[in-house]
Structures are given as structure tokens and as C-alpha cells.
N, CA, C and O atoms as a Tripos MOL2 file, in Angstrom:
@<TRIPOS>MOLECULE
protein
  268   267    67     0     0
PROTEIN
NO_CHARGES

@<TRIPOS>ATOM
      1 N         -18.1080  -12.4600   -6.1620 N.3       1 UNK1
      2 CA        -18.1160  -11.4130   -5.1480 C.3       1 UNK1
      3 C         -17.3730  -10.1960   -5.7030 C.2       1 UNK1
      4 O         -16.2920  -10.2770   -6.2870 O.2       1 UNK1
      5 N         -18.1590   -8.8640   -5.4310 N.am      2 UNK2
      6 CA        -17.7690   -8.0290   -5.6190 C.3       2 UNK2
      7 C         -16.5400   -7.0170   -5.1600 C.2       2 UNK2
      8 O         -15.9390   -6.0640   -5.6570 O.2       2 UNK2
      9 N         -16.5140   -7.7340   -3.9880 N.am      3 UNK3
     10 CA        -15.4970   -6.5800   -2.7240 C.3       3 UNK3
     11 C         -16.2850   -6.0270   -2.2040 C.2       3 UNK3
     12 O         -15.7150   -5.3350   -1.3600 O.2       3 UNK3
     13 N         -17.7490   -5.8140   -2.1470 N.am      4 UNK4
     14 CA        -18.4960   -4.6360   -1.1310 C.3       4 UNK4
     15 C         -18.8150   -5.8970   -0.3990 C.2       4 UNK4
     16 O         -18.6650   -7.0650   -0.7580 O.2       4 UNK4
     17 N         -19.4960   -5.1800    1.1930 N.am      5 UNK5
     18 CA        -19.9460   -5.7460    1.9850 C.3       5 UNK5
     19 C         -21.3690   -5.6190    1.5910 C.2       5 UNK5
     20 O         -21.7290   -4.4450    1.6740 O.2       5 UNK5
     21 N         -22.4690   -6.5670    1.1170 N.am      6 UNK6
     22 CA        -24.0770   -5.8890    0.9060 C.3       6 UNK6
     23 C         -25.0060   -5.3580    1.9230 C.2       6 UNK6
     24 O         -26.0050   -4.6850    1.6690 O.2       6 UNK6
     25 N         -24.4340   -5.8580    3.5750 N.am      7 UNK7
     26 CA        -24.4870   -5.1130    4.5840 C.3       7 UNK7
     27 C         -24.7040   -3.6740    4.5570 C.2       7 UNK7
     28 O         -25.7480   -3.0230    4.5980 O.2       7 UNK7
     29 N         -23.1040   -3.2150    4.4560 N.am      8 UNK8
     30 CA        -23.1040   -1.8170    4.6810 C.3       8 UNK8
     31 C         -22.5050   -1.2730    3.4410 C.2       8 UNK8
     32 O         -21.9670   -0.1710    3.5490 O.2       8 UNK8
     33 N         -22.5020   -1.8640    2.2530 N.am      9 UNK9
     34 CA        -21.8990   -0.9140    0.8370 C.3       9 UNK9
     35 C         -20.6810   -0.6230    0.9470 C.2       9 UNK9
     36 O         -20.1880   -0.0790   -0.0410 O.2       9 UNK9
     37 N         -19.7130   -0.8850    2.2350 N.am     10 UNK10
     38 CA        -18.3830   -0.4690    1.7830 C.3      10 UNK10
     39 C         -17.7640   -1.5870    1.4800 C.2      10 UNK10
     40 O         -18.1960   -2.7350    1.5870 O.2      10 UNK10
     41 N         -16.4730   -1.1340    1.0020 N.am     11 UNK11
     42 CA        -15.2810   -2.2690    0.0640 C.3      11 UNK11
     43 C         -14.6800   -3.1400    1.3040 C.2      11 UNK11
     44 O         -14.1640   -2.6800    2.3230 O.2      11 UNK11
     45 N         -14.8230   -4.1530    1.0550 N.am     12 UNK12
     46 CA        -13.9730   -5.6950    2.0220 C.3      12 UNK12
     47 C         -12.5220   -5.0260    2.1030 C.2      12 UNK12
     48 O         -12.0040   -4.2420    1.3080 O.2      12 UNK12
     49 N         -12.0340   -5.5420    3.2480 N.am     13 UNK13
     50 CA        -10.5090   -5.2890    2.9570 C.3      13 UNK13
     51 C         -10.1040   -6.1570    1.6480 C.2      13 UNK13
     52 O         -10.9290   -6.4940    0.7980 O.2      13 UNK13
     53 N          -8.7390   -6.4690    1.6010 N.am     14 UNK14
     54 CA         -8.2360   -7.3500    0.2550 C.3      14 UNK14
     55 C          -8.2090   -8.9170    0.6590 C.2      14 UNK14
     56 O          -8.3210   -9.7580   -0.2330 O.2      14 UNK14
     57 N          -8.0850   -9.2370    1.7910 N.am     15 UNK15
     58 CA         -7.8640  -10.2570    2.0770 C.3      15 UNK15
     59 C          -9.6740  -10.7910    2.3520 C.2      15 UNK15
     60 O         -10.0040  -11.9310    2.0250 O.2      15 UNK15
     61 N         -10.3760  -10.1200    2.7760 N.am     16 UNK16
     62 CA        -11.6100  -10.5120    3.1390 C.3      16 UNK16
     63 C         -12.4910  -11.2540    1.6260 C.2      16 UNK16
     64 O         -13.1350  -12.2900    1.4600 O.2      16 UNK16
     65 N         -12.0440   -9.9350    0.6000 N.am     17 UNK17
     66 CA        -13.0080  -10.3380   -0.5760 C.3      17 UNK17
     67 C         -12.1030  -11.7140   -1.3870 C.2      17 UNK17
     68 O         -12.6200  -11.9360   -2.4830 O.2      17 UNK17
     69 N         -11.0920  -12.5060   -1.1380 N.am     18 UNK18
     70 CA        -10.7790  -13.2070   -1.9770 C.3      18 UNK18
     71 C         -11.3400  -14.2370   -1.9700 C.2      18 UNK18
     72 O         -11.6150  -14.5650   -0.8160 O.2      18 UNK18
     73 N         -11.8410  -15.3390   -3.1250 N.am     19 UNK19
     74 CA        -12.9100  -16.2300   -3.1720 C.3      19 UNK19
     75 C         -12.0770  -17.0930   -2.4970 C.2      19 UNK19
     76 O         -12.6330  -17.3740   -1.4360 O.2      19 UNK19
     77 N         -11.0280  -17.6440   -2.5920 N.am     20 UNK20
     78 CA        -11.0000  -19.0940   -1.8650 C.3      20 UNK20
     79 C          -9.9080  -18.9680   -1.3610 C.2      20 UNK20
     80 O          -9.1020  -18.1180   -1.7380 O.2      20 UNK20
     81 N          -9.6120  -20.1280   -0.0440 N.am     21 UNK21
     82 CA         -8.9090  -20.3540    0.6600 C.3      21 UNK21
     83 C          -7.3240  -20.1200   -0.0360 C.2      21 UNK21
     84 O          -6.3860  -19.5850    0.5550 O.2      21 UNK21
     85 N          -7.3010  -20.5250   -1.0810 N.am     22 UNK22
     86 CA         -5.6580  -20.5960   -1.6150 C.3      22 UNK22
     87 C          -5.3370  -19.5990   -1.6790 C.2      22 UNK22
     88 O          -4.2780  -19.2320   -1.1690 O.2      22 UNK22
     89 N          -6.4220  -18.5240   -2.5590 N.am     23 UNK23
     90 CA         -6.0130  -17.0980   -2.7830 C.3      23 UNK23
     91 C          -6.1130  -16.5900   -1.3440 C.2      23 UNK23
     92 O          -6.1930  -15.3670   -1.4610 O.2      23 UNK23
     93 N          -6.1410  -16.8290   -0.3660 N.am     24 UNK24
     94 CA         -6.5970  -15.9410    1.0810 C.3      24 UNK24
     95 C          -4.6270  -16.0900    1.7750 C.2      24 UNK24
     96 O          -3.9970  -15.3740    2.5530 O.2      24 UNK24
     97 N          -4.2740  -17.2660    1.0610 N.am     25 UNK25
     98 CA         -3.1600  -17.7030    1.8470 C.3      25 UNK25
     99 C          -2.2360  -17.3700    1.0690 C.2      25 UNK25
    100 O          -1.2030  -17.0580    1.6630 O.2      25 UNK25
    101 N          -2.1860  -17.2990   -0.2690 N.am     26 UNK26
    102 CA         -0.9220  -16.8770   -1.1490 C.3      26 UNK26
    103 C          -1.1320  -15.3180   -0.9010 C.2      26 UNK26
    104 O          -0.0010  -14.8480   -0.7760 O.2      26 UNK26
    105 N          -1.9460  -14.4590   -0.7940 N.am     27 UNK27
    106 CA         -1.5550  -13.4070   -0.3370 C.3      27 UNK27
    107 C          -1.4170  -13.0770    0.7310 C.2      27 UNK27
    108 O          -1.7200  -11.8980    0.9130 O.2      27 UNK27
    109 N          -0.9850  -13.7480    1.8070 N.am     28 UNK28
    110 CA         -1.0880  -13.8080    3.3070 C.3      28 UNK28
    111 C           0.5920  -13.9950    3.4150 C.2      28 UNK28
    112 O           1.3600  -13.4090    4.1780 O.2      28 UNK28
    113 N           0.9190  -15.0930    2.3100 N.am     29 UNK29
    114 CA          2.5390  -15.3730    2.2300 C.3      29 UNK29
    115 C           2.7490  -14.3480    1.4270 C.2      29 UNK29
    116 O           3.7030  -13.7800    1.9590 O.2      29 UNK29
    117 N           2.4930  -13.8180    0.5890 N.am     30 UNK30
    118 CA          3.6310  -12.7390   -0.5080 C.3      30 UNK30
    119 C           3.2990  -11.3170    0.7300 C.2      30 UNK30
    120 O           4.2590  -10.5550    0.6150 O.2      30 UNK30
    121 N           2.5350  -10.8920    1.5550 N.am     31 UNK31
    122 CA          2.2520   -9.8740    2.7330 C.3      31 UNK31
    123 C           3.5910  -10.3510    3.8250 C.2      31 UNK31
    124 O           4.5500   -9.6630    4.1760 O.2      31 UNK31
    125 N           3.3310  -11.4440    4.1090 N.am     32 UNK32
    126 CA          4.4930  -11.8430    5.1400 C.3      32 UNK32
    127 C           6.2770  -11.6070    4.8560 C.2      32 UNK32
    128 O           7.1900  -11.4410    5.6640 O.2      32 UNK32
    129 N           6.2730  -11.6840    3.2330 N.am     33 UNK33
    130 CA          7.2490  -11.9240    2.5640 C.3      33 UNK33
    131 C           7.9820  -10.6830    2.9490 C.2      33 UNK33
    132 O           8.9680  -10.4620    3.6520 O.2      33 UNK33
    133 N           6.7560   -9.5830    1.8960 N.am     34 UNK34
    134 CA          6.9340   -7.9040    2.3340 C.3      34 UNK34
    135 C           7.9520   -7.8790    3.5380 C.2      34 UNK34
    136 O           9.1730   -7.8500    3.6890 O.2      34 UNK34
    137 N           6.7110   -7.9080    4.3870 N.am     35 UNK35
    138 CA          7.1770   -7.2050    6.0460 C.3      35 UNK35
    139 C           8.7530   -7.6860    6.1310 C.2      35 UNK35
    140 O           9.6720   -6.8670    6.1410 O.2      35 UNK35
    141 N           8.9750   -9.2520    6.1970 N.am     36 UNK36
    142 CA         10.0870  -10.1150    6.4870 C.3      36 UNK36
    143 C          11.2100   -8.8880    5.5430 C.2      36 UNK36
    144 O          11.8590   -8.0830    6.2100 O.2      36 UNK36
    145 N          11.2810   -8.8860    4.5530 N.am     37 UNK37
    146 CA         12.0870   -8.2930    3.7970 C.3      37 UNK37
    147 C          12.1550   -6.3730    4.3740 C.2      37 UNK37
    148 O          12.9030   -5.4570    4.0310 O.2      37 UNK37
    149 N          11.4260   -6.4110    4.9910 N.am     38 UNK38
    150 CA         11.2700   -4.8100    5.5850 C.3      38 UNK38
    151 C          11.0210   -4.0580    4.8460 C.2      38 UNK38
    152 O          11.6650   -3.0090    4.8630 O.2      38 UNK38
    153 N           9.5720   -4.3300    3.4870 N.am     39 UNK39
    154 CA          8.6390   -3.6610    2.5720 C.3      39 UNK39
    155 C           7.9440   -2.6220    3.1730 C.2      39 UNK39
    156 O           7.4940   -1.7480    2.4310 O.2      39 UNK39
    157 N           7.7540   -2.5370    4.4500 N.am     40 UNK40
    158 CA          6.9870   -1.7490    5.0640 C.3      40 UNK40
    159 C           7.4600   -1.0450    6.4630 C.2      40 UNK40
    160 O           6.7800   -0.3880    7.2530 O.2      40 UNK40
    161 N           9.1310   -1.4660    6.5250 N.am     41 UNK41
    162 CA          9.3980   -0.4450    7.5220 C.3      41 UNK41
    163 C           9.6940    0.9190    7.2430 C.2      41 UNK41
    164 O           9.9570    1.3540    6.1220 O.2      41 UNK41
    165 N           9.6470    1.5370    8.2290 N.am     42 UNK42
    166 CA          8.9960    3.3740    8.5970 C.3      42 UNK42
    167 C           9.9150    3.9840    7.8790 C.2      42 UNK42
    168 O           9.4320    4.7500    7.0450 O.2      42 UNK42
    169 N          11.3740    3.9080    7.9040 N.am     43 UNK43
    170 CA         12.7280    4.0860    6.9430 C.3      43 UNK43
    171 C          12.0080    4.4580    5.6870 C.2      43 UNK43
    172 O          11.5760    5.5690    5.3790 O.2      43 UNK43
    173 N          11.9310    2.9100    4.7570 N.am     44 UNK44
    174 CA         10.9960    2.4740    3.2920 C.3      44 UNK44
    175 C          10.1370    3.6210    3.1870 C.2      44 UNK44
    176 O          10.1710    4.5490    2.3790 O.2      44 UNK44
    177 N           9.3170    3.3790    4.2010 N.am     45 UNK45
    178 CA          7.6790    4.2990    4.0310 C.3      45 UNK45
    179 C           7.8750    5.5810    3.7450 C.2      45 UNK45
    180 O           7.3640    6.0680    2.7370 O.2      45 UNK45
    181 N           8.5760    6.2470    4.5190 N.am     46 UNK46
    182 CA          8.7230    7.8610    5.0090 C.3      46 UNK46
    183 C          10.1470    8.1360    4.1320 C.2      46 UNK46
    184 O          10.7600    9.1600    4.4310 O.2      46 UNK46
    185 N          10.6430    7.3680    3.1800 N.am     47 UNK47
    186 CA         11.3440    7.4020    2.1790 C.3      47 UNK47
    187 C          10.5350    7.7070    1.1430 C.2      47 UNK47
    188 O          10.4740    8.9250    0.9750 O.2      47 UNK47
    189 N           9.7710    6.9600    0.2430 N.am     48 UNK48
    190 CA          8.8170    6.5810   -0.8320 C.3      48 UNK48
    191 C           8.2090    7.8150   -0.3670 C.2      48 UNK48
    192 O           8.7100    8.6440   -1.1270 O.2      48 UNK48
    193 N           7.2210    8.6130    0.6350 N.am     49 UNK49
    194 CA          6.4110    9.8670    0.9220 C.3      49 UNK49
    195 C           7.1420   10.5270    0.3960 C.2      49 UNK49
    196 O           6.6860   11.1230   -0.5800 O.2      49 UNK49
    197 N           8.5740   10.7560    0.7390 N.am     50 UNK50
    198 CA          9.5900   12.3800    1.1820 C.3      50 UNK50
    199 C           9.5130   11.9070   -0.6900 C.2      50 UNK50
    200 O           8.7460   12.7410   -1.1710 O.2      50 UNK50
    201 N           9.8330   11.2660   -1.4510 N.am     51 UNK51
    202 CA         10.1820   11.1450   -2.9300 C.3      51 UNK51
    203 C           9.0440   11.3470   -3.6690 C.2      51 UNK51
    204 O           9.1680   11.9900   -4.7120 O.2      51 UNK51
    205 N           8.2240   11.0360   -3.4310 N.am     52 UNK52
    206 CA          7.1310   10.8560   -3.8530 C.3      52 UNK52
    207 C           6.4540   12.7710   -3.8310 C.2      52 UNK52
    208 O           6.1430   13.2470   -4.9220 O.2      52 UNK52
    209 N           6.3220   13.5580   -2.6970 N.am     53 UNK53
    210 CA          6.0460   14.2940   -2.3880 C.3      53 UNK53
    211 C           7.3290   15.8310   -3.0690 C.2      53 UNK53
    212 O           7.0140   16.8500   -3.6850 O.2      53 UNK53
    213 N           8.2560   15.5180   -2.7640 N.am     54 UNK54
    214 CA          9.4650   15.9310   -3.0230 C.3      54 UNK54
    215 C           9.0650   17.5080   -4.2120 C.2      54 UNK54
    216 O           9.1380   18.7340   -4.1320 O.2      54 UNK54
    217 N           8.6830   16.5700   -5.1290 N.am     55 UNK55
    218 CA          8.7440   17.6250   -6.7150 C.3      55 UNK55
    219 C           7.5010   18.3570   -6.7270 C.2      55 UNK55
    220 O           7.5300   19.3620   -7.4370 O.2      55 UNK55
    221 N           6.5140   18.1420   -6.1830 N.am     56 UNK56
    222 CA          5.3250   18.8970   -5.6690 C.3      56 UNK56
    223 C           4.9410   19.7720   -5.1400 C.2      56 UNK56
    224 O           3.8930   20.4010   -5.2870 O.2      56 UNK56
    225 N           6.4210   19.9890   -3.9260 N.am     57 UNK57
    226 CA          6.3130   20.6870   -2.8930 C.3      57 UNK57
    227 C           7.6870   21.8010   -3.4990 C.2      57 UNK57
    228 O           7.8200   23.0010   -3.2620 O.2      57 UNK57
    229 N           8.4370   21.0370   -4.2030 N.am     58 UNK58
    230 CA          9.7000   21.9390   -4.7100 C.3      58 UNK58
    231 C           8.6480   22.8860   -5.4740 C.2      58 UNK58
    232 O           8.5330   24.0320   -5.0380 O.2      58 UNK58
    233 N           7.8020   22.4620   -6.6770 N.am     59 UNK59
    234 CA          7.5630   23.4910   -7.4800 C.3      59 UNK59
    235 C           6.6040   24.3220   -6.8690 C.2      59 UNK59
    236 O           6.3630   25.3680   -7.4710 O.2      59 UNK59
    237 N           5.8210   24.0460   -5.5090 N.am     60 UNK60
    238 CA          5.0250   25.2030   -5.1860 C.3      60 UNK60
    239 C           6.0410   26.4150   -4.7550 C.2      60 UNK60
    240 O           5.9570   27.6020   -5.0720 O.2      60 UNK60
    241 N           7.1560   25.6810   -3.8310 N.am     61 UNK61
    242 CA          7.8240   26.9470   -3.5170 C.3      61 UNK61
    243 C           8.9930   27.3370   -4.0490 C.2      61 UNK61
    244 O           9.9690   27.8210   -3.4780 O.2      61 UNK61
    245 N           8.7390   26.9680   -5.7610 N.am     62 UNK62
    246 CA         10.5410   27.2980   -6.7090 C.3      62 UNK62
    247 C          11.4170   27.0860   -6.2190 C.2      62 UNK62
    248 O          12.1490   28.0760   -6.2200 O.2      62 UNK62
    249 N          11.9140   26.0940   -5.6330 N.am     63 UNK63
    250 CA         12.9160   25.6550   -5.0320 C.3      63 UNK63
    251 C          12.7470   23.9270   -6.1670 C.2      63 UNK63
    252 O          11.7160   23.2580   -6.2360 O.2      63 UNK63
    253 N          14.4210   23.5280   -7.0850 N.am     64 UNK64
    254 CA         14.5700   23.0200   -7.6760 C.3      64 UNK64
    255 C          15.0590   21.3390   -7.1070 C.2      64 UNK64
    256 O          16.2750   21.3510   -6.9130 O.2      64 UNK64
    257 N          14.5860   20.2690   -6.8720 N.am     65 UNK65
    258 CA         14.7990   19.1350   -6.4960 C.3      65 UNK65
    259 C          16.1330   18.7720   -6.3570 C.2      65 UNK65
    260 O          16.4320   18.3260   -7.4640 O.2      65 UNK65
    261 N          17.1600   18.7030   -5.5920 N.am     66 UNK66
    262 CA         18.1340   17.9090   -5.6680 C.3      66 UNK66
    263 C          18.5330   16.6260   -5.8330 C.2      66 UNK66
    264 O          18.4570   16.0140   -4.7680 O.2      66 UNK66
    265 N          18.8630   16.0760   -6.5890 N.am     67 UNK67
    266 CA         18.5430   14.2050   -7.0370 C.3      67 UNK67
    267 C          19.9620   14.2230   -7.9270 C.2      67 UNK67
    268 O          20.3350   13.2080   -8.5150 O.2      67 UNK67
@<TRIPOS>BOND
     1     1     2 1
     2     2     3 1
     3     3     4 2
     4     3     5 am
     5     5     6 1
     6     6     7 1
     7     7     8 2
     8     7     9 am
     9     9    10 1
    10    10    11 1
    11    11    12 2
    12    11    13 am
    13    13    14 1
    14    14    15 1
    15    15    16 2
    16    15    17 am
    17    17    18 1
    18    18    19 1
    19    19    20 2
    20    19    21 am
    21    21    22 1
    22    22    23 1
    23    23    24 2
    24    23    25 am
    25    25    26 1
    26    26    27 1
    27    27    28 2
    28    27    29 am
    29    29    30 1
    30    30    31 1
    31    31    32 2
    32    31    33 am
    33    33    34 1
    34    34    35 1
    35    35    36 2
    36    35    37 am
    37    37    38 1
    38    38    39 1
    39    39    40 2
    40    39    41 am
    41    41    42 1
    42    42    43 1
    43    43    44 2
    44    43    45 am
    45    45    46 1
    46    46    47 1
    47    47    48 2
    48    47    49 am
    49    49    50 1
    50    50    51 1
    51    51    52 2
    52    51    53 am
    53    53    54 1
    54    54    55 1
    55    55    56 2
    56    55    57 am
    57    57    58 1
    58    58    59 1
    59    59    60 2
    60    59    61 am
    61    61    62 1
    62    62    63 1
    63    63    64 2
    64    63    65 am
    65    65    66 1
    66    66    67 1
    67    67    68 2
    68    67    69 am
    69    69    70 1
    70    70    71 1
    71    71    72 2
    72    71    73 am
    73    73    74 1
    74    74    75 1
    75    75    76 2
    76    75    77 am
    77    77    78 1
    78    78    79 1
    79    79    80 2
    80    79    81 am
    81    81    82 1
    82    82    83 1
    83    83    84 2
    84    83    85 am
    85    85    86 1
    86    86    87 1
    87    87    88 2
    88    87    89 am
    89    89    90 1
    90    90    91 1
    91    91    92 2
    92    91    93 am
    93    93    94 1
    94    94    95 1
    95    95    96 2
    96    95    97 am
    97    97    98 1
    98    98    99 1
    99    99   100 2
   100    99   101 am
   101   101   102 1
   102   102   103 1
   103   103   104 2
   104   103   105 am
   105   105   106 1
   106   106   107 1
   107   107   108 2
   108   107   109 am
   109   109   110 1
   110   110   111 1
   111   111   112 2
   112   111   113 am
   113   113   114 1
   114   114   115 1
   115   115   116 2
   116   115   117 am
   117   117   118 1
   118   118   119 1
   119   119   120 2
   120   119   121 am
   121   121   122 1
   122   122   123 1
   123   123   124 2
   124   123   125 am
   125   125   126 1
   126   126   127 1
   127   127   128 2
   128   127   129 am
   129   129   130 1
   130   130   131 1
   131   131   132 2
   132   131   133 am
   133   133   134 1
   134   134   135 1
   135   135   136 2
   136   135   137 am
   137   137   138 1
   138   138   139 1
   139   139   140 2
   140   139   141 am
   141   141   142 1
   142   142   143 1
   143   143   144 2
   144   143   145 am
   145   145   146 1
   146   146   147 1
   147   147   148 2
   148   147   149 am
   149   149   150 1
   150   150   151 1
   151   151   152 2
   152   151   153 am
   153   153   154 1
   154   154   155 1
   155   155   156 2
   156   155   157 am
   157   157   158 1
   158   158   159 1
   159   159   160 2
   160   159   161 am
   161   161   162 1
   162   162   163 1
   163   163   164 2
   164   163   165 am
   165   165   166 1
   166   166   167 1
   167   167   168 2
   168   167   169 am
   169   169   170 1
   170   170   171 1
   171   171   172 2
   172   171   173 am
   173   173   174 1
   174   174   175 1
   175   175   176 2
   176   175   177 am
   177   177   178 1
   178   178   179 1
   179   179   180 2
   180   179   181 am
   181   181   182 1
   182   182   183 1
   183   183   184 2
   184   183   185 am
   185   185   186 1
   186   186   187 1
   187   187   188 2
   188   187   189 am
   189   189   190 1
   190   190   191 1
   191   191   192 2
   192   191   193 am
   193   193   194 1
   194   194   195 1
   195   195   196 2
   196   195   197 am
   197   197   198 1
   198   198   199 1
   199   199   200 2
   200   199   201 am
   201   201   202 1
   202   202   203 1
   203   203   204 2
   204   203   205 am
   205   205   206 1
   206   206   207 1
   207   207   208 2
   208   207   209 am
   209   209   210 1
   210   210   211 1
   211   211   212 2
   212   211   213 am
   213   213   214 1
   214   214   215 1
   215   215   216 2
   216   215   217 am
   217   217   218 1
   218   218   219 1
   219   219   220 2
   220   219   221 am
   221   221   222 1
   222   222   223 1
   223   223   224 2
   224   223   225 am
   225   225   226 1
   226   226   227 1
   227   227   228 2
   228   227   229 am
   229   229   230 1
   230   230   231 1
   231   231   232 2
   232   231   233 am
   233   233   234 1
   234   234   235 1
   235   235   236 2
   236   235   237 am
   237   237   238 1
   238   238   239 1
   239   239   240 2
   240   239   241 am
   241   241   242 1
   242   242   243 1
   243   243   244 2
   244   243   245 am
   245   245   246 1
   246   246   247 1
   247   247   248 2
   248   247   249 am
   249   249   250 1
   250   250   251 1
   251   251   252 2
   252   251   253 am
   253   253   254 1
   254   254   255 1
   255   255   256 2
   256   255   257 am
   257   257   258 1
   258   258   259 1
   259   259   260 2
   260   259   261 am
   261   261   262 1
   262   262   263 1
   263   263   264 2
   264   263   265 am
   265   265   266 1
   266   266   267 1
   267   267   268 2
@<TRIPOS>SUBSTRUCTURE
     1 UNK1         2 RESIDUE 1 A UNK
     2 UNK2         6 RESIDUE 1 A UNK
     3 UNK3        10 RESIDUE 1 A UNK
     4 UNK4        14 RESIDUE 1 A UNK
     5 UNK5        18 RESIDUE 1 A UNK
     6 UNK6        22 RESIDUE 1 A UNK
     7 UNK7        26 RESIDUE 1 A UNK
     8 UNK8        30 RESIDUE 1 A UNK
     9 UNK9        34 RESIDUE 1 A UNK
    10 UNK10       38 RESIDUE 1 A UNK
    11 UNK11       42 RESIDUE 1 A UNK
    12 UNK12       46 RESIDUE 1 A UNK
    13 UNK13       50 RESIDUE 1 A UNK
    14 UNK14       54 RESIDUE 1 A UNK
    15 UNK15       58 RESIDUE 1 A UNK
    16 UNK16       62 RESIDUE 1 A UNK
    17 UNK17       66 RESIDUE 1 A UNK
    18 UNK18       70 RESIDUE 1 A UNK
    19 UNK19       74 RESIDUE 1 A UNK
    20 UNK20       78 RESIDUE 1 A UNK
    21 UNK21       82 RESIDUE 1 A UNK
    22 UNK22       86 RESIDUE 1 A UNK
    23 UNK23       90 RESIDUE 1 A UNK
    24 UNK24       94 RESIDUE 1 A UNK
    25 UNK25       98 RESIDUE 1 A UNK
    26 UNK26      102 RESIDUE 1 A UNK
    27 UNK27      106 RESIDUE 1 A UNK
    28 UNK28      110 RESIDUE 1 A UNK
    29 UNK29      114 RESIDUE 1 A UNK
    30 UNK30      118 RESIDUE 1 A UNK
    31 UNK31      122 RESIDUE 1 A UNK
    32 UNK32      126 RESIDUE 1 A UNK
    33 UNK33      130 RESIDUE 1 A UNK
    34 UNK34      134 RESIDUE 1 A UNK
    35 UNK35      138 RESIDUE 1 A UNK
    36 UNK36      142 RESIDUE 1 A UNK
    37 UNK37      146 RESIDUE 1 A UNK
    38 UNK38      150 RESIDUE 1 A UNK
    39 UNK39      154 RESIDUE 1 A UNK
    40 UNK40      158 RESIDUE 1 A UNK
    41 UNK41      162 RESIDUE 1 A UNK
    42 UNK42      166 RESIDUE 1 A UNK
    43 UNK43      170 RESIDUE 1 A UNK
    44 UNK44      174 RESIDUE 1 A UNK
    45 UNK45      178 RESIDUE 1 A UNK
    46 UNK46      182 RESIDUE 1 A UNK
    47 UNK47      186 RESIDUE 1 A UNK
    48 UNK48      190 RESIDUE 1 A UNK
    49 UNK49      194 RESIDUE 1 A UNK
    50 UNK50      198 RESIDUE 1 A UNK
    51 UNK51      202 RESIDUE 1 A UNK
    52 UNK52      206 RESIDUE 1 A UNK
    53 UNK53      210 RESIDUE 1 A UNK
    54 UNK54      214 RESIDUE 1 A UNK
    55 UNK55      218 RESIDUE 1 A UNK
    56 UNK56      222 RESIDUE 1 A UNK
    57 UNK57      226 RESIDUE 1 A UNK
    58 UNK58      230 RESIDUE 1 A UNK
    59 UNK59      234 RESIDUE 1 A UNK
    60 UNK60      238 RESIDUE 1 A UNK
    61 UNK61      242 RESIDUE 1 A UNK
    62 UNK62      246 RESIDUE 1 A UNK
    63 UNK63      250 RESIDUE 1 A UNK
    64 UNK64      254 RESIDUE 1 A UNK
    65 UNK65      258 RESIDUE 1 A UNK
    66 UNK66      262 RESIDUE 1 A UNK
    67 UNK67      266 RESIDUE 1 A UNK
């Protein structure tokens, strides 16, 4: 399997296209793991953006990164 749906041509989520049951569940536990550990709270998230974004936005408006 490719990851598309032959339905409608778009991409499976990640969990949809994995061939077998084990792989459906070991990434179901290392996802759970994430969250549990707070991989994906809003803090994290909107941290990683503001850094991520940071030096992009400094050099459009010459203003030099503080770090």
C-alpha cells in the first residue's frame, strides 16, 4: 500500500496506511507517549512556531534575533 486512498487519490492519514496491526499499535503507543509527556501541548507548539518563525520575520523587518 501506497498511502493514497484509490477511491479518491488523496494520502491516508499515518495511522490508516500502516500494513499491520502491530505497526497500527506501536504508533498509537509512541503518539500516546507524546501527548502523556506534553509533546503537543499549546506552550511546546506556539513555542517551536514563535522559534521557528522568529529569524524570518526578524530579517524582513531588520530587527536582529535575541537568543
Amino acid at each position: 500500500m501506497n498511502g493514497i486512498n484509490p477511491q479518491t487519490g488523496k494520502r491516508l492519514g499515518k495511522f490508516l496506511w500502516r500494513e499491520s496491526d502491530n505497526e497500527r499499535e506501536d504508533y498509537l503507543r509512541q503518539l500516546k507517549s507524546k501527548i502523556a509527556s506534553g509533546f503537543y501541548s499549546s506552550d511546546m507548539v506556539l513555542s517551536s512556531i514563535v522559534d521557528d518563525l522568529a529569524p524570518a520575520v526578524s530579517n524582513s523587518i531588520d530587527v536582529e534575533v535575541a537568543g
